[in-house]
C-alpha positions as CSV (number, residue, x, y, z in Angstrom):
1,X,-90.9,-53.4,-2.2
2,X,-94.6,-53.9,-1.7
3,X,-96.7,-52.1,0.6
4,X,-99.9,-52.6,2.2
5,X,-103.0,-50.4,3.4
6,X,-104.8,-52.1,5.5
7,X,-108.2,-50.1,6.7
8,X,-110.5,-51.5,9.1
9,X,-114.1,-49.6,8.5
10,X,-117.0,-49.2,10.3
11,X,-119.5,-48.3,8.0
12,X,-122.2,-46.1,9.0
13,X,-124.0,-44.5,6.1
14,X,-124.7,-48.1,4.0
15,X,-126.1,-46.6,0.8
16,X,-123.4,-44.1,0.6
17,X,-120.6,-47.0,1.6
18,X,-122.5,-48.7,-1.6
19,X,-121.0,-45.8,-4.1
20,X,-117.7,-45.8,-2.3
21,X,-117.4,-49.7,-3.2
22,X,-118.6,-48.8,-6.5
23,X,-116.1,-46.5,-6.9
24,X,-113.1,-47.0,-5.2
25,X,-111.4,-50.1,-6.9
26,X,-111.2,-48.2,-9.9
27,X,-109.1,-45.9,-8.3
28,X,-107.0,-48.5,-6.9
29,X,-106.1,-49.8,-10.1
30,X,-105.7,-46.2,-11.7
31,X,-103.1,-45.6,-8.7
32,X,-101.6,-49.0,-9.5
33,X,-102.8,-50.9,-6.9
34,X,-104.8,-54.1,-6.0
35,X,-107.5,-55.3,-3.5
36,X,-106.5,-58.5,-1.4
37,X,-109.0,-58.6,0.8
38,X,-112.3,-57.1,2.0
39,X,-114.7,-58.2,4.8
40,X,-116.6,-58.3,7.3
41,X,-116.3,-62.1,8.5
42,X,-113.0,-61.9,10.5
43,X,-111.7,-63.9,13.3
44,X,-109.2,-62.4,16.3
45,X,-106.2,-65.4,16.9
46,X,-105.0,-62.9,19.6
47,X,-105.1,-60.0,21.1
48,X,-108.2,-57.9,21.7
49,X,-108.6,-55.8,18.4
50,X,-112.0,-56.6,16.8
51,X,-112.1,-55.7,13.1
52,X,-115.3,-54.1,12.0
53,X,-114.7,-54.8,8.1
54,X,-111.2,-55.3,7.2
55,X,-109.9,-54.3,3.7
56,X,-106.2,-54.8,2.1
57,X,-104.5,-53.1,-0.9
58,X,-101.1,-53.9,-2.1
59,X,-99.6,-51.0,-3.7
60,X,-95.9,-51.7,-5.5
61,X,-94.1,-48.9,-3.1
62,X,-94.9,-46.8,-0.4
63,X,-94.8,-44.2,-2.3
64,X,-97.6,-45.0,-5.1
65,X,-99.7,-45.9,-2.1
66,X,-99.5,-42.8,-0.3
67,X,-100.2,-40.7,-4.3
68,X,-103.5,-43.0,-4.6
69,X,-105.1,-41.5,-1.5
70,X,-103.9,-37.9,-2.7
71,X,-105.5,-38.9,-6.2
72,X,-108.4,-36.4,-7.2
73,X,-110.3,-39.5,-8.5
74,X,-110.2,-41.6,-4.8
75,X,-110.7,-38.1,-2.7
76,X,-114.2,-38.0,-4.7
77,X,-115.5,-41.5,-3.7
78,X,-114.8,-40.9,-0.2
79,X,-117.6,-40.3,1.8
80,X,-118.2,-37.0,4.1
């Protein structure tokens, strides 16, 4: 079964934000996974949550998603 991470990010360094996106689909694909979405342009239908920049991954289990944010490879894009 397919699983999702769905992140929303408020970005407050820009120019290191612009490695992490330089780096961090790679790492998606090397964990097996896929982005679906990223943006900033979203639209609330209900509720009062507010997205900042929303981004979606599909992973093909729960499981592979969770090893992709323990990947050495993904910890080192991250920003401090």
């Amino acid at each position: 079964m397919s699983a999702y991470v769905i992140v929303d990010i408020e970005v407050l360094a820009p120019e290191e934000y612009q490695d992490y996106i330089a780096a961090a689909p790679a790492t998606a694909a090397l964990g097996g996974g896929c982005y679906l979405a990223c943006s900033s342009a979203t639209e609330t239908l209900e509720g009062n949550w507010h997205a900042k920049r929303l981004v979606i991954l599909e992973f093909l289990s729960a499981e592979q998603a969770k090893a992709w944010l323990n990947l050495p490879e993904y910890a080192g894009s991250v920003a401090p």
